[in-house]
N, C-alpha and C positions, 0 to 999 in steps of 0.2 A: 229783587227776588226775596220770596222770603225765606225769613232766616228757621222760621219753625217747619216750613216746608223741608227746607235741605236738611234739615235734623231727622226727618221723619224719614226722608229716601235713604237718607244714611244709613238708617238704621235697618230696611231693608235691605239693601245692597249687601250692609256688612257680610253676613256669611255666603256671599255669593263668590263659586270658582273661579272666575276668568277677572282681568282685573278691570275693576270700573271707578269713572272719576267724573266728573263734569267741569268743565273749563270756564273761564267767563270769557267774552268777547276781547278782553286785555290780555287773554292767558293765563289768567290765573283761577289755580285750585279753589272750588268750589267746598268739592267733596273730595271722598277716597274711600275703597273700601277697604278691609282687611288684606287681602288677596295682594292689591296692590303695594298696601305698607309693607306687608312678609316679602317684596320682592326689591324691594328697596332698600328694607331694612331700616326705615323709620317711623319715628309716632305721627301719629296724625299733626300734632301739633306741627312737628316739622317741615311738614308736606303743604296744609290747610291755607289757605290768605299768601301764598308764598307762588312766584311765577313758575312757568313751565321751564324754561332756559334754566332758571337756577338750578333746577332737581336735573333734567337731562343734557346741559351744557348746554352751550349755543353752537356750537358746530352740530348736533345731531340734532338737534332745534331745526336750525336752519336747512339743514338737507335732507330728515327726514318727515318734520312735524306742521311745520308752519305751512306751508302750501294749503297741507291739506286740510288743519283747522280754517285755513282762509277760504276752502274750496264751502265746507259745512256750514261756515259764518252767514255765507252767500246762499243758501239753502240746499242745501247738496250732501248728499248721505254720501258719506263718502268709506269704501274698502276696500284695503290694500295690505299686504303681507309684506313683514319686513323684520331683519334681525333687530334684536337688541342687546346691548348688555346692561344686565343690572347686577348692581352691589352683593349681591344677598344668593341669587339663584345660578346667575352665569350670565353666559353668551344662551338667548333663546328665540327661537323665532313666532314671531305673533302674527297672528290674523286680528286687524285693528277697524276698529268700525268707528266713525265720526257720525252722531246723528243731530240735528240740530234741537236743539233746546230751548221749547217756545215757551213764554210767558205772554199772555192776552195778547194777543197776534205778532207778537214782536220777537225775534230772535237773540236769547240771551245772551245763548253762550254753544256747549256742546257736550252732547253725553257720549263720550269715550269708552267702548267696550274691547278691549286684548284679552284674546284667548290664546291661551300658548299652544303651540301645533307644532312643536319641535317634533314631539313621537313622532308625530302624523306627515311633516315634512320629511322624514327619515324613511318613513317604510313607503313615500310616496314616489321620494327619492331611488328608493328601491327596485319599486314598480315600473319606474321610468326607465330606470338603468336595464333591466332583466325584459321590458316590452322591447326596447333601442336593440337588446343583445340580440331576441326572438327576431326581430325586424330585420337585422344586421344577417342571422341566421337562413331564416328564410328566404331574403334577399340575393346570398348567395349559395345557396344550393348549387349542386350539380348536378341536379334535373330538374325541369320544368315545373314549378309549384303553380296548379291554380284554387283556389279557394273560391265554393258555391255556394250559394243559403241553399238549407233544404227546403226551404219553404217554396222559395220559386224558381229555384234551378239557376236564375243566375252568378256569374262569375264577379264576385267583388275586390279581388286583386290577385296578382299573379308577381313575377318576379323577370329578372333579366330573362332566365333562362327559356322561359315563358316566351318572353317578347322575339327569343330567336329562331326558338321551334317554328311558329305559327309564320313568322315574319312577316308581325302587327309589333303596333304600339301600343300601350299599356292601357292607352285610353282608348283605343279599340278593341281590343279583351274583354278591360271591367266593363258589364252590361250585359256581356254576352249571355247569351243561353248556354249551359255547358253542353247541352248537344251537338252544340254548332262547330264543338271542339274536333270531330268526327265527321267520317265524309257523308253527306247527304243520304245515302240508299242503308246506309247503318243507323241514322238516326236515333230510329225507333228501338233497334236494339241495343245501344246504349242507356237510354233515357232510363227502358228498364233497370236495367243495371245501374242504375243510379236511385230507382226505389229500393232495390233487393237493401241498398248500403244503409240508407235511411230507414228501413224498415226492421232489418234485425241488428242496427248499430254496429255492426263487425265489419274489420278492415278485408279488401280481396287485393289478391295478386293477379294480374292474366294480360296475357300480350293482347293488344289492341292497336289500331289505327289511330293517328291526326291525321288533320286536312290543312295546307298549309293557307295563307294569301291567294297564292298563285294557283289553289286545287292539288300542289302536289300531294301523294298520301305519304306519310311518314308512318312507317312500321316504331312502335312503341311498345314499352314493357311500363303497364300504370299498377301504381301501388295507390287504391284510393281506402281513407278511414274518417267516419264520423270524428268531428272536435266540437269542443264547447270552448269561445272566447267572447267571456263577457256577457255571459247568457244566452247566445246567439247560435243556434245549430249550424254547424257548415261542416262541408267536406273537401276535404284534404286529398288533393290529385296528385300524385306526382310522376311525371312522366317523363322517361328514360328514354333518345333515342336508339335505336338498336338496329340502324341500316348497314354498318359495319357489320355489325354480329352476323344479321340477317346476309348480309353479302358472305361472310368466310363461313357459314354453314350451306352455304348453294354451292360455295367452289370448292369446300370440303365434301359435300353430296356428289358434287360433281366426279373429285378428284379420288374418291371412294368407286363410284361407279366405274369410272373409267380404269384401275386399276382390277378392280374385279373385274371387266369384260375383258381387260388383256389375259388375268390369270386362267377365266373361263377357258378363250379361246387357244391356251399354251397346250401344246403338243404332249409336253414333258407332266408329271404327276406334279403338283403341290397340296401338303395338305396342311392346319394347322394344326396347334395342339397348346392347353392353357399351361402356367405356369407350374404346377403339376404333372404336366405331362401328357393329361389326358386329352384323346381325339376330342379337336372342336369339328373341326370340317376339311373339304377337298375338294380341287375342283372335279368337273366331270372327267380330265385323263386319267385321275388317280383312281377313281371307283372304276374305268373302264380297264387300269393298267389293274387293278387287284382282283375283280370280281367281286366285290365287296359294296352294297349302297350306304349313304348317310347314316340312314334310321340302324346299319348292325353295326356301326364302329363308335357313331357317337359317345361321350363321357367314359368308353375302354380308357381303363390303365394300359401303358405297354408291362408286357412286352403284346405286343398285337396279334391277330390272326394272321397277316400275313409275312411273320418275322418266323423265319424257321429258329425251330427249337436250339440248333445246334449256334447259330448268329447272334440270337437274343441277346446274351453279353456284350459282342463285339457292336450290337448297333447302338444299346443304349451307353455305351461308351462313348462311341462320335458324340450324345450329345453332353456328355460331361466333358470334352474335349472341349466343346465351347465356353463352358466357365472361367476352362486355364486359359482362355481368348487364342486357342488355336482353332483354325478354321480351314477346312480342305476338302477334299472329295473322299465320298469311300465307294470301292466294289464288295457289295453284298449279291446275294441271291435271297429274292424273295418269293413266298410260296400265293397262287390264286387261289381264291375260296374254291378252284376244283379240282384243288392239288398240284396243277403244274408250276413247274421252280424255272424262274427266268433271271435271268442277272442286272440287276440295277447303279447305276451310278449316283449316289446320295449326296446332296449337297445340303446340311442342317444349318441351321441359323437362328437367332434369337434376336426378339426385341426388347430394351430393354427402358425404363423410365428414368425419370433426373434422378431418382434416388439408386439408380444403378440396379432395379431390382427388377425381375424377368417377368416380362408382362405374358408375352408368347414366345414358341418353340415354332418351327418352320423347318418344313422338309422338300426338295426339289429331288424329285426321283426322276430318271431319263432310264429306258428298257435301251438295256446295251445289244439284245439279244443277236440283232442285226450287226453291229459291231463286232460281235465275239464270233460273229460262223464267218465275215469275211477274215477277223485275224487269224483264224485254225486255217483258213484257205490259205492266205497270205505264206502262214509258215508252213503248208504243204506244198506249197508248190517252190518255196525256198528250199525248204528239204529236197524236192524234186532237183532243184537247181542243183543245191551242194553234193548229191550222191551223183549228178550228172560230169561235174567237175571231179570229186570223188572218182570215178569211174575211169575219165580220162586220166587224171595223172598216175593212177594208180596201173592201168595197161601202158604210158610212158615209161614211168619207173622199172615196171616190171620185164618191159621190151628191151631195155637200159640193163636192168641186169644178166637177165637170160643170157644177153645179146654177149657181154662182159664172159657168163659161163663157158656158153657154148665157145666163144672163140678160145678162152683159156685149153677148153678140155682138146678141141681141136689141135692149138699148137703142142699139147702136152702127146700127144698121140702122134704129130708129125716130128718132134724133135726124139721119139724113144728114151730110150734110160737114159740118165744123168741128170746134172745140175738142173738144168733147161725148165725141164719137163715137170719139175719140183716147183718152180716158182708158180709154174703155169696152174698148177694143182692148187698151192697156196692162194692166188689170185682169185681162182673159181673158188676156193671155200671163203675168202672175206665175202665175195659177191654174193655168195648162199646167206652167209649171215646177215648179210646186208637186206637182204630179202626178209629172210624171218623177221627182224625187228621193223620194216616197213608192214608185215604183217601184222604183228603183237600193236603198233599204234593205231592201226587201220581198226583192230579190235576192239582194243579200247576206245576210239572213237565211234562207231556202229552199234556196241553193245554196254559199254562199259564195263565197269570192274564185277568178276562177277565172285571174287575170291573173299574169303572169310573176313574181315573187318575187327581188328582189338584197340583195345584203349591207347593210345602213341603220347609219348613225352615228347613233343616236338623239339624241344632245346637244343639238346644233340644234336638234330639230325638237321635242323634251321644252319647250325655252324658248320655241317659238313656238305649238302647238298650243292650250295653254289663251286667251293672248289672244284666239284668234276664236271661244273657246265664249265667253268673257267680256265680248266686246263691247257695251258700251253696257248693262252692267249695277250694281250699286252693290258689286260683289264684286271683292275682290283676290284677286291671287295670288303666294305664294311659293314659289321650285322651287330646290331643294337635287340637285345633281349630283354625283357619286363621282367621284375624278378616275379616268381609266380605265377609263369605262364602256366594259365588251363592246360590239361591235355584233352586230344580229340579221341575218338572213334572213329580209324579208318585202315587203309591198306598201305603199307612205308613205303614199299617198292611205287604203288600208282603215284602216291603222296611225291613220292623222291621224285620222279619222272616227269610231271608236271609244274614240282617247281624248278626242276635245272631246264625245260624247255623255257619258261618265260626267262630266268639269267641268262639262257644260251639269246634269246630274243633281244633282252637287254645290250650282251655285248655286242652283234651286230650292227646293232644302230651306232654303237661308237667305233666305226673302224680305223679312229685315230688312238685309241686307249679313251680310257677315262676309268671311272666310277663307278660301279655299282652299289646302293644302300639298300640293306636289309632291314628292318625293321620287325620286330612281333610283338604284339600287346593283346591285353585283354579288354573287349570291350562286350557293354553291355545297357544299350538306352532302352531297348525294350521294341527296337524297328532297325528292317523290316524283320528281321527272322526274330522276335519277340522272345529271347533267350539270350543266354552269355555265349559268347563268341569269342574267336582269335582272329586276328585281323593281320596275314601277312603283307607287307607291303614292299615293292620292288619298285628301287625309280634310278633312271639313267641319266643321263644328260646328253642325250642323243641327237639326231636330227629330229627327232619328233615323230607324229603321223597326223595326213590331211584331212582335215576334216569331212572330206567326202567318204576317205577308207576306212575312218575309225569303227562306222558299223559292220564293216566287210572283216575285221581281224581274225574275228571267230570261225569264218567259213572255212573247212576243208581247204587244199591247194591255192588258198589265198594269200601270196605275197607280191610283195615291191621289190623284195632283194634278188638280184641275180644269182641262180645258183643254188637257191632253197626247195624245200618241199611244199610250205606250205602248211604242214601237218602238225608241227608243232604249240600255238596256242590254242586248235581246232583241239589237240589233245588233251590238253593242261583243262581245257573249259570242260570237258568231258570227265573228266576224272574230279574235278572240282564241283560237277553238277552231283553226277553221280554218291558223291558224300554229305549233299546236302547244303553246300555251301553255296556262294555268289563270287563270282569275279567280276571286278569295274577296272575301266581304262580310265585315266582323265593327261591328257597330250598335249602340248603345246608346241606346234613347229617351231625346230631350231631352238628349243629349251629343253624340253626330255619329255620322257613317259615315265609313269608311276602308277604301277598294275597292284590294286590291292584285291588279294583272296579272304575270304572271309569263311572260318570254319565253323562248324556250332561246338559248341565246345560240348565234352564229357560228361554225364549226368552224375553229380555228386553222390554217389551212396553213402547210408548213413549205417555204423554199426551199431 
């Protein structure tokens, strides 16, 4: 080879970037250029006439160099990529080229070109990692990815979720026509929709059909948009099954529906109302029970047209009651858009969301009206009853005393003056007074109290009233007083009278002795008589009373005991209505009774 020749390539070479040498057929440096010395870190001198093994060892000789100069020797361009480390620059990776090196037909040696692509493996490296991640990515989606050319519509890969939708294999897919994705008789309108995406670039949402292997259709929700990978137009399908969705929105349509035809078809009013308040709707019993249609109630605030004026407060209360999460019935009267007022039974209710917060308001009205004319019956013809009973005991009684009179006045006329005739006299007047006072209770029960009414300090008269039902019986009594008892508005004497009838009631149930407890306090929750109150309370420890007679206590000439009238708790109820109050029993056979009256108590005036 000549030696002027390699001076002159030399000389070219030298400022060339990537590094260049030329080898002889024994391995040894020819040449070198700069590029190659700076990476080594030596002069020429010490590279030049000097083996390859020496400058790169013979282990990286042997396992990475020699092959391939043997492959070049033999006529073979040979390139292949591979790290190096050199002295001077580092650890770097080269794209190495082996070209053979003729002289007049003969193969001398080798021209060696390494370009360093370490950048270039790095961001390659990159691309690789970030395509594998994209790969990794779309791969496992969770919906169905298919990817089409725009150009001709077919499908050039898809992913698992792809392969389970359709259920095909991947290699049944890719090729496909993306209309084939769709059932037969949609084809065509797809295909469209598959220019519209191509044509103005921009992604669409919209539920659509597949067609599976087998024809079944699969209801789908497809998110398709134009991509660029790699120069290459395609679009990006991705499709959602949605036959669950689609099944709970048929059994939720369904279960809507069917709900509505029950509420439709309910006897009773319902109507709704938003969180607000205001009318959303009703079914058709409520516009028939108001007189009132859709189109006049709609978006009304309450209080409503058919909310009497005077109720207003007390209905939109029921629905504040359901915030304190109290929930019960109320009796209102509601007025019809043509005036007439009928009585309702209201049951409100609310629905509410996970955050606890009131989506709808709900009202179940029922017309009592029916209700309310047979209980006035009910309790007319019980009145009928108890003045019937009323009547009889009352010409008993009165037969019983007469009878008592007339014999007294009788024997007092057959024995003439003296002792005799005195007793006889005395006899006929207790029997007279005995009368009057069946009278005066007889009155008080028919008419009630009709005497003047003042303000009563109970206190006193709480601790002295039981001693004279209790007189000259084997029965105590203990009275427990609040300090601070309200006083009432009412009459002492009726007052007096009704509570020694329920003590005198008391101590007969114990005809062995026992106990009587007084109690009196002040109460005040705001129900049912929605005002402060006095609450006396009377409990025995008697035989009790049957659960059959406990609602018969009240009636006129109603008792169990041998011997009685009857008339006394019939009177107590009568003079306790009459003031405005309530009396309740609550009995238990063979443990006692405990009768509590409840008074309204005094309206505070203010100086």
């Amino acid at each position: 080879m000549s030696r002027e020749f390699l001076r002159m390539y030399e000389r070219i070479i030298a400022p060339a970037p990537d590094h260049i040498s030329i080898v002889s057929r024994d391995y040894e440096y020819l040449v070198v250029n700069d590029a190659y010395l700076r990476c080594h870190g030596k002069k020429r001198a010490d590279i030049v006439g000097r083996k390859v093994p020496d400058l790169l060892g013979e282990r990286i000789f042997n396992e990475k160099v020699k092959a391939n100069l043997d492959r070049c020797f033999a006529g073979e361009t040979v390139n292949y990529r591979e790290w190096f480390e050199f002295p001077a620059s580092g650890r770097r990776f080269m794209n190495v080229v082996y070209y053979p090196y003729v002289m007049e037909g003969a193969i001398e040696g080798a021209v060696v070109v390494s370009r360093d692509i370490t950048e270039y493996r790095a961001a390659e490296k990159r691309l690789e990692e970030s395509e594998e991640k994209y790969r990794h990515l779309f791969e496992n989606l969770n919906d169905a990815a298919f990817l089409a050319d725009c150009e001709t519509g077919l499908i050039i890969q898809t992913n698992i979720k792809g392969e389970a939708l359709l259920g095909m294999t991947r290699e049944e897919i890719i090729g496909m026509h993306q209309k084939m994705l769709h059932p037969p008789a949609k084809a065509l309108e797809y295909a469209e929709k598959f220019a519209v995406h191509i044509a103005k670039g921009k992604s669409a949402d919209y539920e659509g059909e597949a067609v599976r292997k087998d024809g079944t259709i699969v209801p789908v929700f497809i998110s398709a948009a134009p991509v660029d990978i790699g120069g290459k137009k395609l679009i990006l399908g991705l499709f959602r099954d949605i036959t669950a969705q689609k099944r709970s929105e048929a059994a939720l349509t369904e279960s809507k529906m069917f709900s509505e035809s029950i509420i439709a078809s309910m006897q009773d009013g319902f109507s709704v109302f938003d969180p607000q308040r205001k009318f959303i709707d009703g079914n058709p019993a409520f516009f028939t029970m108001t007189g009132y249609t859709r189109e006049e109630l709609a978006g009304l605030a309450p209080p409503f047209p058919y909310w009497p004026v005077k109720e207003a407060g007390e209905i939109g209360r029921a629905f504040d009651d359901l915030e304190k999460g109290v929930r019960r019935d109320y009796e209102f009267s509601f007025v019809r858009k043509d005036g007439t007022v009928f009585p309702v039974l209201m049951s409100p209710s609310q629905l509410t969301g996970k955050n606890g917060k009131v989506l709808n308001y709900f009202a179940i009205l029922k017309d009592i009206s029916l209700r309310k004319k047979m209980e006035s019956e009910l309790m007319k013809a019980q009145k009928l009853d108890s003045l019937g009973k009323l009547g009889g005991g009352l010409a008993h009684d009165f037969n019983n005393i007469l009878t008592g009179i007339l014999s007294n006045i009788s024997l007092a006329i057959y024995y003439g003056q003296g002792e005799q005739p005195l007793k006889r006299l005395e006899a006929a007047e207790k029997a007279a007074l005995r009368a009057k006072e069946l009278m005066r209770q007889f009155l008080t029960f028919a008419r009630g109290n009709a005497s003047a009414k003042k303000t009563i300090d109970l206190r006193p008269l709480i601790a002295e009233w039981p001693g004279l039902a209790l007189a000259g019986s084997n029965v105590r009594c203990e009275v427990s007083i609040e300090e601070g008892l309200l006083p009432v508005d009412g009459d002492v004497e009726m007052l007096s009278q009704a509570i020694r009838n329920v003590v005198a009631n008391a101590a007969e149930a114990m005809p062995g002795g026992g106990t009587v407890k007084i109690t009196a306090s002040n109460f005040n929750d705001g129900a049912p008589m929605k005002a402060p109150s006095v609450i006396i309370s009377i409990e025995d420890s008697g035989t009790g009373i049957a659960e059959n007679d406990i609602d018969k206590i009240f009636d006129p000439y109603f008792t169990t005991k041998e011997g009685a009238s009857g008339l006394g708790l019939a009177t107590a109820y009568s003079v306790i209505d009459d003031h405005g109050g309530l009396i309740e029993v609550d009995s238990r056979p063979s443990i006692g009774t405990t009768v509590s009256i409840r008074l309204p108590a005094a309206p505070v005036v203010l100086h």
